[in-house]
C-alpha positions in Angstrom: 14.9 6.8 -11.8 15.6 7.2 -15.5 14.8 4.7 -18.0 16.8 4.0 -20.8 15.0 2.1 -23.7 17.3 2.2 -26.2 15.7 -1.3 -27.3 12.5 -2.2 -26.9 11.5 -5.6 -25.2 9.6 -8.2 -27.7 6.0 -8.2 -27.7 5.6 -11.1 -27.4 7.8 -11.8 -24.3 6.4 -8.6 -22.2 2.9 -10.3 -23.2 4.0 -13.5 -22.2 4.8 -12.5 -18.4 2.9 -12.5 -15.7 1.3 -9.7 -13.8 3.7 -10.1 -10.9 6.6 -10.9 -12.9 6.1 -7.3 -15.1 5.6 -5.6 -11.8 8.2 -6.8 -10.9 10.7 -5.3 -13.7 9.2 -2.0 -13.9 9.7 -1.6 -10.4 13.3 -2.5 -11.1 13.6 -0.6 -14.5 14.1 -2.9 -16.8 11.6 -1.8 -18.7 8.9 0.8 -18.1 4.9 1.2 -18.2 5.0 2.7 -21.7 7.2 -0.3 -22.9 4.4 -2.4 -21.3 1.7 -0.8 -22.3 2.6 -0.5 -26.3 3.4 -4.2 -26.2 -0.1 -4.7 -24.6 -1.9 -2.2 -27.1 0.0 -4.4 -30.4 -1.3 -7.2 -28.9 -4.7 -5.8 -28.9 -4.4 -4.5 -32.7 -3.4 -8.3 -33.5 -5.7 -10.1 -31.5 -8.8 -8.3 -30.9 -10.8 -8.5 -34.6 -10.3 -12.3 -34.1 -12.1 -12.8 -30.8 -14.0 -9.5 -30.1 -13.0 -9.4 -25.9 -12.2 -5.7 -25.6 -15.2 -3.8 -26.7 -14.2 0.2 -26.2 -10.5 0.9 -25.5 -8.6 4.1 -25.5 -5.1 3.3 -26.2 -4.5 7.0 -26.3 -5.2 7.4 -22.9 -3.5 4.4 -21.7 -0.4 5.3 -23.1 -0.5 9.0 -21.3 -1.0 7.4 -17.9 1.6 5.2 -18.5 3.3 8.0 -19.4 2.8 9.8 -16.1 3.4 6.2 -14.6 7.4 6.5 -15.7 7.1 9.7 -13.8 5.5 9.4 -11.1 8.3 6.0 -11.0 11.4 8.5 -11.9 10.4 11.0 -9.1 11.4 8.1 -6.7 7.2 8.3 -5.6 6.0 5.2 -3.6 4.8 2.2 -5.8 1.2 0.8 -5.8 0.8 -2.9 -5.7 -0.4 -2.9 -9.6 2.1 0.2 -10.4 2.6 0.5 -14.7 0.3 -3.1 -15.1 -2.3 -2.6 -17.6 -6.0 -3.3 -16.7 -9.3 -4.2 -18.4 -12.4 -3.8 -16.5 -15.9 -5.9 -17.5 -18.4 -3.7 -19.0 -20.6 -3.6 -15.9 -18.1 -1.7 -14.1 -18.9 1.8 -14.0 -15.7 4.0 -15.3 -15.7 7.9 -14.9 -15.7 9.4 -18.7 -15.7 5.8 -20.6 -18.8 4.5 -21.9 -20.5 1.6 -19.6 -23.0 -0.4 -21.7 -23.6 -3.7 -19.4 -23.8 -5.0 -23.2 -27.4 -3.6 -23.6 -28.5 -1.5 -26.2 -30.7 0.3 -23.9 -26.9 1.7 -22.1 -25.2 2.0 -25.5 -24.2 5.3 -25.7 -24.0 5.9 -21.6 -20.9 7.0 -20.2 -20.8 7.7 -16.3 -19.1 10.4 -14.3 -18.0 8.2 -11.7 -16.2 4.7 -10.7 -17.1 1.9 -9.3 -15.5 1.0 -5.8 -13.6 -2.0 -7.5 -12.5 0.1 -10.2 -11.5 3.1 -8.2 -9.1 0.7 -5.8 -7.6 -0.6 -9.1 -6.9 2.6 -10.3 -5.5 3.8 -6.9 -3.2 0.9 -6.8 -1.5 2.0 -9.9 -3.2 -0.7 -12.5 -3.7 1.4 -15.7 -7.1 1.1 -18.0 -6.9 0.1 -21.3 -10.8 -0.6 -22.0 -13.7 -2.5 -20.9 -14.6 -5.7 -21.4 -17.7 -8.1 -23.6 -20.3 -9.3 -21.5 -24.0 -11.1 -22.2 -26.5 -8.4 -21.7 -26.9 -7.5 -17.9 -24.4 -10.4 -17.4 -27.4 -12.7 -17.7 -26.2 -16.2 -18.7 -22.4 -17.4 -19.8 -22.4 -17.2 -23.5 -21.2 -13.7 -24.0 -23.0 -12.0 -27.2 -25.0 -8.8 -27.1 -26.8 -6.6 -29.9 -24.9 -3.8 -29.2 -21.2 -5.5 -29.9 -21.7 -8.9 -31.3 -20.1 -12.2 -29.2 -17.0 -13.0 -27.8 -15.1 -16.1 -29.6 -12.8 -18.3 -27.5 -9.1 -17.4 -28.3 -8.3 -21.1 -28.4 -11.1 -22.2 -30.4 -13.0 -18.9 -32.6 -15.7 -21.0 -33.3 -16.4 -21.4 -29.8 -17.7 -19.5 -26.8 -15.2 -18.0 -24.1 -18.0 -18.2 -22.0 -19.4 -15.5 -19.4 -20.7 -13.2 -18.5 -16.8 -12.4 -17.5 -16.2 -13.5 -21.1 -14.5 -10.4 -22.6 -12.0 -10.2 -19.9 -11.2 -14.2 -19.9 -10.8 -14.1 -23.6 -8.7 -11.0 -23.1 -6.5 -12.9 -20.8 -5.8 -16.0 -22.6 -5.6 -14.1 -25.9 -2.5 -12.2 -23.8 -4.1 -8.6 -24.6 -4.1 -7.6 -20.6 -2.4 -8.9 -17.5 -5.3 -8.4 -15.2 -8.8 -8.1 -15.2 -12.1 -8.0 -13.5 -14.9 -9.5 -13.0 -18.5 -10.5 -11.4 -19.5 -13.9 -10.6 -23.3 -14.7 -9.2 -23.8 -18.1 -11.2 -20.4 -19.0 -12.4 -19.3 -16.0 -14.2 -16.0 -15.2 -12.8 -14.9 -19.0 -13.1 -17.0 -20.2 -16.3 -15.3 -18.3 -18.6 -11.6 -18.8 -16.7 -12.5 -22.9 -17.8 -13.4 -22.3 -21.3 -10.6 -19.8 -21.6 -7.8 -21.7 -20.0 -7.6 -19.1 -17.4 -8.0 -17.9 -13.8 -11.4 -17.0 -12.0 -11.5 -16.7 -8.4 -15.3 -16.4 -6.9 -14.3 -14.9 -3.7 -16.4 -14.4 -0.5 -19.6 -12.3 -0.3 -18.3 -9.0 0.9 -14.7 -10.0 0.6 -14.2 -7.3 -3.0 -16.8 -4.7 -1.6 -19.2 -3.6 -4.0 -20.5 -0.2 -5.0 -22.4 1.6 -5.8 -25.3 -1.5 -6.6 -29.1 -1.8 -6.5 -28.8 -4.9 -4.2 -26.4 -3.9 -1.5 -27.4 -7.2 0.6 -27.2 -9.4 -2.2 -24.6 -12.2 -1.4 -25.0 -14.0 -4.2 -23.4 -11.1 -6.7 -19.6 -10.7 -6.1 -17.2 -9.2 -7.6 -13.1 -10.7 -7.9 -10.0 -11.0 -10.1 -9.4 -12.7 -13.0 -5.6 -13.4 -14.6 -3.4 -16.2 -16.1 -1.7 -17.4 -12.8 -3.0 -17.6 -9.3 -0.5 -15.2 -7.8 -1.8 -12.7 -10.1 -5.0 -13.0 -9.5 -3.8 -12.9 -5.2 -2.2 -9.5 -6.0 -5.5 -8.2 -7.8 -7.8 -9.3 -4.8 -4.5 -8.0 -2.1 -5.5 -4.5 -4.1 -9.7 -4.7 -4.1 -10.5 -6.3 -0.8 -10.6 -4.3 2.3 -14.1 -3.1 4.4 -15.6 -0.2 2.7 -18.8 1.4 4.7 -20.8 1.5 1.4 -21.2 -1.8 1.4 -22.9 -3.2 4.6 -21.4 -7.1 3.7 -17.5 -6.1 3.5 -15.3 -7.7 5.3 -13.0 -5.8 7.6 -9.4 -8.1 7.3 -6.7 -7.0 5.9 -6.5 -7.3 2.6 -2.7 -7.6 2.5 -2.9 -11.8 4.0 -3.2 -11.8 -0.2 0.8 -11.0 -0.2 2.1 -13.7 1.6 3.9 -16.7 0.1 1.8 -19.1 -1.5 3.5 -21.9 -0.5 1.9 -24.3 1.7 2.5 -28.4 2.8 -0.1 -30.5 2.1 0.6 -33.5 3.5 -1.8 -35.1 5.3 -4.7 -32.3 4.0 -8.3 -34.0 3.3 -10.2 -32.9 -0.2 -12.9 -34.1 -1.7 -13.5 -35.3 -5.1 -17.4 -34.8 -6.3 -17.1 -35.3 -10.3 -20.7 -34.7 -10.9 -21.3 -32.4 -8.0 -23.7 -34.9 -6.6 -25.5 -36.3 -9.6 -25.4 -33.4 -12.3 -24.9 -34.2 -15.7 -21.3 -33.7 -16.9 -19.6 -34.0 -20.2 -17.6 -37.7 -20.5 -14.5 -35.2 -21.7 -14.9 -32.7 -18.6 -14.9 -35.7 -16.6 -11.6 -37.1 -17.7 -9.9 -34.1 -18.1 -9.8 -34.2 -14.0 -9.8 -37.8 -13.7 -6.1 -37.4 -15.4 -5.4 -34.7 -12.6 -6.1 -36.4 -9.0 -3.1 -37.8 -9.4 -1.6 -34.2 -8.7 -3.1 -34.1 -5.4 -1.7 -37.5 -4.1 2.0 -36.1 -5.2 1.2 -33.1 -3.0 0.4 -35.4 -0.2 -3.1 -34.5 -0.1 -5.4 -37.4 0.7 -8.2 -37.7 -2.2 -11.8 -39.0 -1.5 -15.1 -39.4 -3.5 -17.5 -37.3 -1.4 -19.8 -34.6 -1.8 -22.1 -32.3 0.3 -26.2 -33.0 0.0 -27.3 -29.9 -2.2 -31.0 -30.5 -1.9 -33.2 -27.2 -2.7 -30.2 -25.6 -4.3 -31.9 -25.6 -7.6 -35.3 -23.9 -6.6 -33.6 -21.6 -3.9 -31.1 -19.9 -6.7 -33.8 -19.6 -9.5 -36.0 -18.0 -6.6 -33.4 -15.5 -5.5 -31.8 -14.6 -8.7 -34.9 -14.2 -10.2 -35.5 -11.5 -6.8 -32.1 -10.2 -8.0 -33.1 -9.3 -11.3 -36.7 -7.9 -10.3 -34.7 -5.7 -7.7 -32.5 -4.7 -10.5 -34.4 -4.1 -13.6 -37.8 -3.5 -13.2 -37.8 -0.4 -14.0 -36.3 -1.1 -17.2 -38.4 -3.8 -18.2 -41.7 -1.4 -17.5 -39.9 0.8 -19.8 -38.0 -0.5 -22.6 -38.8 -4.3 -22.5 -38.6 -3.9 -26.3 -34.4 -3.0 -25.8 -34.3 -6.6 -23.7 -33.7 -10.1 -24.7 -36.3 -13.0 -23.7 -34.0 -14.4 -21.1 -33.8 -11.4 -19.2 -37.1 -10.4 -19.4 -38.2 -13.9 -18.0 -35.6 -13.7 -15.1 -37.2 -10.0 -14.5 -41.1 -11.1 -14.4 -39.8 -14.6 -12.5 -38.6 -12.7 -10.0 -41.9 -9.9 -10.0 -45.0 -12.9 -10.3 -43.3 -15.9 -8.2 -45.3 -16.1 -5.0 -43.7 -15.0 -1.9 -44.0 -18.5 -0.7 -41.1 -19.7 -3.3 -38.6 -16.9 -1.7 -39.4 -17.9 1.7 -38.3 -21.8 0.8 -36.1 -20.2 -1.0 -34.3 -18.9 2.4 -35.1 -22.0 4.2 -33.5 -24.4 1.7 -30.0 -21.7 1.6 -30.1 -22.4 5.4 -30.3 -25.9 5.5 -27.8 -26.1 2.6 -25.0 -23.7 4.5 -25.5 -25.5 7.5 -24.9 -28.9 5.4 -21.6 -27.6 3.7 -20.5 -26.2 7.3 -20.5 -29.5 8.5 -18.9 -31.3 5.6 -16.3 -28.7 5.4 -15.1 -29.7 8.8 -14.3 -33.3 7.4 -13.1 -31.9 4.4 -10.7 -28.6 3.6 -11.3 -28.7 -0.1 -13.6 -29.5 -2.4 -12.7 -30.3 -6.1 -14.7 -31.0 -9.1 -15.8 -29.3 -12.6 -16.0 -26.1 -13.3 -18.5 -26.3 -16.3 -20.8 -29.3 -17.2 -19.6 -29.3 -20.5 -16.7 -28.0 -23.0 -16.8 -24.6 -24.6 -19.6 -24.7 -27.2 -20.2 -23.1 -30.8 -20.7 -19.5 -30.5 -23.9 -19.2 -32.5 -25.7 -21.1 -29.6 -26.9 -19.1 -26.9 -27.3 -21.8 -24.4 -27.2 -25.2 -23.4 -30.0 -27.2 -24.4 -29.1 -30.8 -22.9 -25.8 -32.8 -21.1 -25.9 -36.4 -22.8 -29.7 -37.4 -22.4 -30.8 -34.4 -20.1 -32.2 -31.6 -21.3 -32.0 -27.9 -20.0 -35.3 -26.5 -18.5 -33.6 -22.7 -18.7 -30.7 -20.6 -20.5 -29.0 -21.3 -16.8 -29.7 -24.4 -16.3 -26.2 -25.9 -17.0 -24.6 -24.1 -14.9 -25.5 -25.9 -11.8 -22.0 -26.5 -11.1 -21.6 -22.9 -10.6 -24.4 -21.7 -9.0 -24.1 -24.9 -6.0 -21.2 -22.9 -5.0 -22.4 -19.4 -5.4 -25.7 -20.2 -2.9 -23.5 -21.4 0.0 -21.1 -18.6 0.0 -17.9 -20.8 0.3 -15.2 -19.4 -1.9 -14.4 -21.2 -5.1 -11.5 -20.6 -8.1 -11.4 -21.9 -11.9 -7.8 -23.3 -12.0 -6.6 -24.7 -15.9 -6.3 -28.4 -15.8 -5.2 -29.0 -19.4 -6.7 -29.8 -22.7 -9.7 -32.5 -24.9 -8.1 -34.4 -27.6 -9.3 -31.3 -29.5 -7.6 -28.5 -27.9 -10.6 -26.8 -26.0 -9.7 -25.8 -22.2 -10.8 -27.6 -19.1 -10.8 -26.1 -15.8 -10.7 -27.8 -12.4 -12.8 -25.9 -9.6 -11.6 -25.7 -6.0 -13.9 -25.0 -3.2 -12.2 -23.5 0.3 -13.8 -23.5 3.8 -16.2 -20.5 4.5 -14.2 -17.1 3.9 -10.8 -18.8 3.6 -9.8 -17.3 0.2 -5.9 -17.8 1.1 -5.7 -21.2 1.7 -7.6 -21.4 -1.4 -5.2 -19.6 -3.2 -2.4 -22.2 -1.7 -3.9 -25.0 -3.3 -4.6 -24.1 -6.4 -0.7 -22.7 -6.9 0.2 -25.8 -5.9 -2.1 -27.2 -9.0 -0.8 -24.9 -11.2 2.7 -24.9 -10.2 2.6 -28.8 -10.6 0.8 -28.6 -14.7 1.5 -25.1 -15.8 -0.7 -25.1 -18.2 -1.4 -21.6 -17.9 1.4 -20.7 -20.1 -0.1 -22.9 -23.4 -1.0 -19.8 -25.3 -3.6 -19.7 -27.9 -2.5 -19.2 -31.6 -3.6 -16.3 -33.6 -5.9 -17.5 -36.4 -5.2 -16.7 -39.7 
């Protein structure tokens, strides 16, 4: 196939587009991956000093893959499901002869010889790297700022967070730099920053995006997933990373390509429940209305709406405990070695998790037990869940964390996230959907919960969201 560009598509409008709908012109012709990618790599130049999301990129490269993209295209080659579509990957990710920092100065200058799995499939399914993403050091927290390349500012708001640690690639997103991006997510990090950045994060199952390689291969509270700016996008990026791997002794062995079917559902008749506050958790009054104004959207798709929620007693002690294991697994070694390279919130997560008596991890287990077994049977009265996504709004960027909701105060830099973290302990799939705007323009997300390794049906409902608001396509405005 030849291409003929005599010319070239707006910037603006190739930005604009979705993932599926630009994979869907190149694959017709009507523009190719180097249109794409130039547009993408403008975008980047314009948008980039303001907000600080893409933290190395090699446009030079991009541009001769797309290159060999056109090709590969004009040799009449079989397509991959993210053929020509330009890619950002979080800077956790290990990528073959790009630097990998996990935004620690202690990795500042490392650059790997190999992939990770996630990135590999990516790559295999035609998706095309432009650069890595900002991240908090060792994704610990969502506020995304690290001494090695300063924070991330929220494209709709610079004086504000774009949250984390997946902030670089949400802000990256909503700032229209990439189409798709990737992330991790073990207390609200894939679907935290897709609220503050107006956005989509999809938390999927343990196992369901297989990780490797990692220090914790039975961790289930760490998974990777896509992030984009519509659902269907972010279905096509999971159709192209999930699939059993052997490396990874929690993947999932179902075909990954259920991702590709239609969307489109009835949901007449279909049960959710509404828990505002997540059982009891301080939320922001704004968070609060922002999806007050919303049910309303469930009724019209025939959904029946109901205040419940699941008991998640233990939830708070179990996480700290098993995080806090997490990071000892993880980092000891650097923390013996370098804890002068670390910040203090790390280093308390790493000696949590070496000094807490074994006692704590054992309750820890029991209480994740009694909790799955809880939201089992609750998810048999309910299909969805739906509540916040954050406890509060984005927040000023200088501030590293939340230190109170209203009249309660934090006890840790995680505390707030609780309405994360419920989710991530019982292994139920959850997404970050946009459900509109404050009176002051910052972003509000609407979290969905699915039954227990029921990522489509997930998907189905919040399309259905998004198809009814569309807020997704309220676009930030570059500051001057």
């Amino acid at each position: 196939m030849e291409f003929s560009t005599p010319t070239r598509p707006a910037t603006s409008t190739l930005c604009d587009l979705s993932a599926v709908a630009l994979r869907d012109d190149i694959a017709a012709g009507r523009v190719s991956a180097r249109d794409v990618m130039a547009a993408h790599l403008d975008r980047i130049a314009a948008w980039n000093p303001a907000v600080n999301a893409v933290v190395t990129l090699d446009a030079e490269g991009a541009m001769a893959r797309a290159a060999q993209a056109d090709a590969h295209q004009a040799a009449g080659r079989p397509l991959g499901l993210l053929h020509g579509l330009p890619i950002v990957h979080k800077d956790s990710f290990l990528t073959a002869g790009m630097r990998t920092t996990y935004g620690s100065p202690l990795y500042r200058d490392f650059v790997p010889d190999r992939d990770s799995l996630i990135v590999s499939r990516e790559r295999a399914a035609g998706a095309i790297t432009l650069g890595k993403t900002n991240l908090p050091e060792f994704g610990a927290g969502s506020q995304t700022f690290n001494t090695v390349f300063g924070p991330t500012r929220n494209p709709y708001d610079p004086r504000m967070t774009a949250g984390g640690s997946s902030g670089g690639a949400a802000a990256a997103l909503a700032a229209r730099m990439a189409p798709l991006a990737d992330g991790t997510d073990m207390g609200g990090s894939l679907r935290n920053p897709a609220s503050f950045c107006n956005v989509v994060g999809l938390r999927p199952s343990p196992g369901r995006v297989p990780q490797w390689p990692t220090a914790s291969p039975y961790n289930t509270l760490t998974v990777a997933g896509p992030m984009a700016r519509t659902v269907a996008d972010v279905a096509l990026l999971l159709a192209a990373t999930a699939g059993v791997d052997a490396r990874d002794p929690l993947a999932i062995d179902q075909d990954p390509n259920r991702f590709l079917d239609s969307l489109a559902r009835d949901f007449k008749g279909v049960r959710i429940a509404y828990a505002p506050t997540w059982g009891g958790l301080p939320v922001e009054p704004a968070v609060e209305r922002a999806l007050e104004r919303h049910l309303p959207v469930f009724a019209d798709l025939g959904a029946v709406v109901e205040p419940a929620c699941p008991d998640f007693t233990g939830a708070d002690a179990s996480f700290q405990a098993l995080r806090a294991q997490t990071f000892a697994v993880g980092y000891e070694a650097a923390l013996r070695e370098h804890r002068h390279l670390l910040k203090d919130s790390v280093i308390w997560n790493i000696e949590l998790g070496l000094t807490q008596p074994a006692t704590a991890v054992v309750q820890a287990e029991r209480d994740r037990a009694a909790l799955f077994a809880r939201m089992h049977a609750f998810m048999q009265t309910y299909e969805f869940m739906i509540g916040p996504v954050s406890q509060v709004l984005p927040f000023p960027v200088e501030q590293e964390t939340v230190q109170r909701i209203e009249d309660t105060p934090m006890q840790n830099y995680i505390d707030w996230m609780r309405s994360g973290y419920y989710l991530s302990l019982t292994g139920h799939p959850a997404i970050s959907v946009p459900c509109g705007f404050t009176e002051t323009g910052l972003p509000v997300g609407i979290q969905i919960v699915g039954r227990y390794r029921q990522e489509r049906a997930l998907l189905q409902l919040a399309h259905a969201f998004e198809q009814a608001t569309q807020y997704w396509r309220q676009a930030p405005v570059l500051p001057n």
